[in-house]
N, C-alpha and C positions, 0 to 999 in steps of 0.2 A: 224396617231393615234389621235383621238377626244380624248377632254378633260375629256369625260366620262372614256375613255380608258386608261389614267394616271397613271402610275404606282409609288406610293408615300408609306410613310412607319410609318406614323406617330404613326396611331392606334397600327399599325401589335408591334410594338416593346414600348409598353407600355409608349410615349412620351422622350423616349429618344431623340428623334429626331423632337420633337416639335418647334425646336428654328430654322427650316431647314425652308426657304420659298420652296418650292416645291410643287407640283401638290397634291392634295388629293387621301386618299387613297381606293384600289378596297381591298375588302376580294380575297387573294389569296390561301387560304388554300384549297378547293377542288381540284384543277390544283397541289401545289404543292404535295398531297397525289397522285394525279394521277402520277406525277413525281416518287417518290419516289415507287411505287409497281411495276414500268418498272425496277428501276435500278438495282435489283437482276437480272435478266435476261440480261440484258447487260453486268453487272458484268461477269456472269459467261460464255457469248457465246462472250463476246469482240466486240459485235456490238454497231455501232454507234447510239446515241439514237436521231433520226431521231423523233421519235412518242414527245419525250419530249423537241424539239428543236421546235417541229410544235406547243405546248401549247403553248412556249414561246412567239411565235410568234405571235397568237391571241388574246395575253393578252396584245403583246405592247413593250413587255420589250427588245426585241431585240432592240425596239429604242428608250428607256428610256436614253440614251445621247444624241441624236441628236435633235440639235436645234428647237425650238418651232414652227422656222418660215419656220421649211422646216415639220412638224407637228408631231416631234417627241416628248420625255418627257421633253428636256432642263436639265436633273437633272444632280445634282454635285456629287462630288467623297462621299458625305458623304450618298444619295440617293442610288448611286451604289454598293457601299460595302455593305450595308444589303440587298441588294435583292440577289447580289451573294450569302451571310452569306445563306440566307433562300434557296434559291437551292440548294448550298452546301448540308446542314443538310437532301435533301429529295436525290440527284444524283449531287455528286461532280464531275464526269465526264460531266455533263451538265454544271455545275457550272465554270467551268474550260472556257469552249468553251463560255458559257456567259460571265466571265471576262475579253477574248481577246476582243470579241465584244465590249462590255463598255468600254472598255480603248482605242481600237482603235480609235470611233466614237468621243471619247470625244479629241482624240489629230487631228482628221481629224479637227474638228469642230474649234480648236483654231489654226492651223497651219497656218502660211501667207506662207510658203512656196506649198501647195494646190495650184492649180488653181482652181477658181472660180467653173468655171463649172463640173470638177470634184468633188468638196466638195457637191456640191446639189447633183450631182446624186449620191453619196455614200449614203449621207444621205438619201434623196429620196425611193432607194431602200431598204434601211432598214425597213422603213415605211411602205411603200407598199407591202415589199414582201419576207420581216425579211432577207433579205438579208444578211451574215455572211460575214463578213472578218477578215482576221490574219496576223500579218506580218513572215513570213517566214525569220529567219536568221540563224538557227544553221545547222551546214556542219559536214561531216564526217571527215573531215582534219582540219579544225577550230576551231569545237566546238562551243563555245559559242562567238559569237563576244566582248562581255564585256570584255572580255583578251586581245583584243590584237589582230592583222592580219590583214590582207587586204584577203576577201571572195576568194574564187574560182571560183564564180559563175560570167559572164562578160556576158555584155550586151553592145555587137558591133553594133556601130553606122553606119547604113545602109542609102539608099535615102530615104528618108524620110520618118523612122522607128529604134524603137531598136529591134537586137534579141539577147532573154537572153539564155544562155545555164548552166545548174549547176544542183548542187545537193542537197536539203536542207533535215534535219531532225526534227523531232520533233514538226512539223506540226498542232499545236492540230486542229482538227474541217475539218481534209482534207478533209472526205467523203460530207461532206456540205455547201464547202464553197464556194463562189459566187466570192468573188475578196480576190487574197494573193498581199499581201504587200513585192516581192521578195528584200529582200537586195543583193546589185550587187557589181561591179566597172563596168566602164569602160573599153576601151581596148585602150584605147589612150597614148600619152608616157608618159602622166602627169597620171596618173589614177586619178579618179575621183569615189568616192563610195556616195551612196543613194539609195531609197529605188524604185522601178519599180510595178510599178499596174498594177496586169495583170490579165483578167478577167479565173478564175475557169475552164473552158469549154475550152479557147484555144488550139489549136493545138500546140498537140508535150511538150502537158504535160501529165503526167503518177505518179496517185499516188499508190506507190508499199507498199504493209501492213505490214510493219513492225513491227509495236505498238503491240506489248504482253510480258506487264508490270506488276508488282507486284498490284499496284495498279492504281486507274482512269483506267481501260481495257475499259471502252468503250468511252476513250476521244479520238481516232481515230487519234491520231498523230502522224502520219505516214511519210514516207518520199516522197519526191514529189520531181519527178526527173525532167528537164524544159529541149527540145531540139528544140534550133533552134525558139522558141517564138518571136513571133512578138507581139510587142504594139506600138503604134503611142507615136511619138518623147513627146508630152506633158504628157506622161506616168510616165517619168524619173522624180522625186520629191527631189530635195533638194539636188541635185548632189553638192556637195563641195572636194576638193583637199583630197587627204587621210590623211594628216596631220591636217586636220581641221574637221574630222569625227568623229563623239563618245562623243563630249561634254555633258557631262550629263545637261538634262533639269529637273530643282527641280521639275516642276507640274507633269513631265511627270515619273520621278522617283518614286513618290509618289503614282498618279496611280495604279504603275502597283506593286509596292510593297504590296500598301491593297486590292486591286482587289483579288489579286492571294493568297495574305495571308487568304483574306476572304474565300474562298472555303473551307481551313481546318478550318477555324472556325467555318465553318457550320459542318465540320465532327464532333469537339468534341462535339458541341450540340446534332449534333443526337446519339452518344457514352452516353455524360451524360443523355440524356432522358430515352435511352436504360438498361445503369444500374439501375437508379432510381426505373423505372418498375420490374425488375430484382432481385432490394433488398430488397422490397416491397412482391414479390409473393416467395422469395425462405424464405422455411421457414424447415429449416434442423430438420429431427427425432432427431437428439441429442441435439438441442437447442429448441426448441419449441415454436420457436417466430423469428417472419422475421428477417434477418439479418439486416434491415435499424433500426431495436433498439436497436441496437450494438453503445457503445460509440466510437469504432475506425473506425467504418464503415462510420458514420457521422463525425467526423475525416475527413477521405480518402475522402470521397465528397467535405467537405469543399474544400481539393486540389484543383477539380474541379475546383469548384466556383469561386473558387482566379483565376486561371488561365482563366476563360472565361471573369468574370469581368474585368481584366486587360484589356483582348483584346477588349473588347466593349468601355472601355473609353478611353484606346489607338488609335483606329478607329478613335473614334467619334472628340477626338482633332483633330486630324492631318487634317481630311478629313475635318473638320468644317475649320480648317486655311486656306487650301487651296482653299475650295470653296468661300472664303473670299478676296484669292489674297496673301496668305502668304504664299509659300507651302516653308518645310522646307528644309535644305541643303541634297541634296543625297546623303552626308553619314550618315544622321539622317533618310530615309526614309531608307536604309539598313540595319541599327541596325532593326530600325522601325517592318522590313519585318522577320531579324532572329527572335525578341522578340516573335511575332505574332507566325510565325510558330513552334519552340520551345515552346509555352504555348501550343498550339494545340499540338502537337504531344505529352507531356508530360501529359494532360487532359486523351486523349485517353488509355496512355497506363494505366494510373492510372486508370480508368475504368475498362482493360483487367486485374490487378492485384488483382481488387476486385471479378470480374468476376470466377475467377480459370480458371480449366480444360473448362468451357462454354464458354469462351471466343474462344476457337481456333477451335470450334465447326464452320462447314458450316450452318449447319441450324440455326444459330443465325447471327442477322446482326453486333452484333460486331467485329466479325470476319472481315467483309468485312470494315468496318471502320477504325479498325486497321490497314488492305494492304494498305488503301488509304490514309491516313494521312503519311505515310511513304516518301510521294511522296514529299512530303513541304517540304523537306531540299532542293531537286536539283534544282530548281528553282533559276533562277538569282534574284540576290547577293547570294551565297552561303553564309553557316557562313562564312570559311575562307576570302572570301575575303570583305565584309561587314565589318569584325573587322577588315582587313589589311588596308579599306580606312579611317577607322575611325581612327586608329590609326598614322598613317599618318598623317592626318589632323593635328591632336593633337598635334604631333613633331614637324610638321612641323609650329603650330605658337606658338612654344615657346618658350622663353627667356632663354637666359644661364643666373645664378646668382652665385652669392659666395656661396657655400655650407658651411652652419654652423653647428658646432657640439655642 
């Protein structure tokens, strides 16, 4: 990606983000309208959006985290989150599969556990050839690894090769994706868990269609069954003892908390733009004047507001600290992550309540806003356990004293 090709977001977002040293910025608004007139059709036939992953691609943004020196955008987590935010608002199903990407490329990029020459050509083909990848962890028997377990999935150590065998779910980006990042064990007596790279096309993987979901239907995450998989021995990334797996890393916590929070923050944007317009042209026989001159209607918007607001200056701290070198403790990026998606999810529905009966209308895109914002609670840190680590924390550093009356 040349420097002409730089995906930066200074303009696009009215200087919010003026204080970011990152690349300059291209007008992205043609691409993302073309974005956003595919994703009713995907919506409704649960295909993969192939057509608005290929824009992505020629604009750069697939490798808007990868390193400068391998000729990607270099940009930091606060660069990242609005460009997800701005896809979001046009196809959060895109948005989605753009978030793994950016979080992945950006933890490939700083990992010491990477070998060398794997980090370049990850990054490498990003650049060249928008190259997608995901890491693959959640199982039918498992669930979400952030609980707790040792995977199902084993990756037997053969002459010089691993082959991995399992079952993963929830896949996003399966139809298009170039290299999965499969989380494994070992089969040895110690087990040993980490994560296995294995390129998309190998033999004796089978992604079976799963995905038809309420909302995001065409983020294709599917479940991708792995038999008998072969990748060379330098494949295996960060193999540690199962009792030393799962330590949460703050930058990497943090990541993936505003990345993925960002997609619904683009939905309530394109929700509140949608009303706006909405309350502007509805102008009821019995009232005789658009409903946005309504004192409770500008009220109800304000909600909005508050709620989008929040999340833009919420973003913009966290992501600014960390691309700084300060990312905060992971159970501050899981409040973090519930705040985010909660203001999202509550912005929306407060748009559908202003909305009425037009809200649940097909032929209106709120409707499809609403299924999609839904999807931001199950995303790891759930609330439950986001407040269970937070509070934890809390107890756990503090002092017994003399209780006075």
């Amino acid at each position: 990606m040349t420097a002409a090709n730089v995906i930066a977001f200074q303009t696009a977002t009215q200087g919010r983000l003026a204080s970011v040293a990152s690349p300059s910025l291209s007008d992205l608004t043609p691409m993302l309208a073309a974005i956003a007139a595919a994703a009713p059709l995907h919506d409704r036939e649960a295909s993969f959006p192939f057509d608005s992953i290929a824009r992505l691609r020629e604009a750069g943004i697939l490798a808007l985290t990868v390193p400068t020196a391998l000729g990607g955008g270099g940009a930091g987590l606060a660069l990242a989150a609005e460009a997800v935010a701005r896809v979001g608002a046009a196809c959060p199903a895109t948005a989605l599969v753009l978030a793994m990407q950016l979080t992945r490329q950006a933890a490939i990029a700083r990992s010491a556990a990477w070998p060398f020459e794997l980090r370049q050509r990850i990054g490498r083909d990003a650049v060249t050839e928008g190259a997608l990848i995901n890491a693959l962890r959640v199982e039918p028997e498992l669930g979400s690894p952030t609980r707790g377990g040792l995977p199902a999935t084993v990756a037997k150590l053969r002459a010089g090769h691993w082959s991995i065998s399992g079952h993963k779910r929830y896949a996003t980006g399966a139809p298009g994706l170039a290299w999965m990042e499969v989380l494994a064990r070992t089969d040895e007596p110690q087990p040993r868990i980490g994560t296995f790279l294995v390129p998309a096309d190998a033999s004796g993987i089978e992604v079976i269609e799963t995905w038809n979901h309420l909302g995001l239907r065409g983020s294709g995450s599917h479940d991708v069954v792995l038999t008998n998989v072969t990748v060379p021995l330098d494949h295996g990334i960060g193999l540690v003892p199962a009792a030393e797996w799962g330590k949460p890393d703050p930058a990497q916590s943090a990541w993936t908390a505003l990345l993925v929070s960002a997609v619904y923050t683009g939905v309530a944007r394109a929700a509140r733009d949608w009303i706006l317009r909405f309350l502007h042209a509805r102008v009821p026989s019995g009232l005789g004047t658009p409903l946005a001159e309504l004192p409770r209607v500008a009220e109800a918007v304000g909600e909005i507001e508050r709620a989008l607001a929040v999340n833009a200056r919420l973003t913009e701290a966290i992501a600014l600290a960390v691309d700084a070198g300060y990312p905060p403790l992971p159970s501050e990026s899981g409040l973090a992550k519930v705040t985010l998606t909660e203001n999202a999810v509550q912005a929306v529905e407060r748009a559908v309540s202003l909305a009425g009966n037009h809200a649940h209308d097909r032929a209106h895109a709120l409707e499809r806003h609403w299924r999609d914002v839904q999807c931001a609670r199950v995303h790891v840190p759930t609330a439950d356990a986001a407040l269970s680590a937070a509070g934890r924390a809390a107890l756990n550093t503090a002092r017994p004293q003399e209780i006075r009356h």
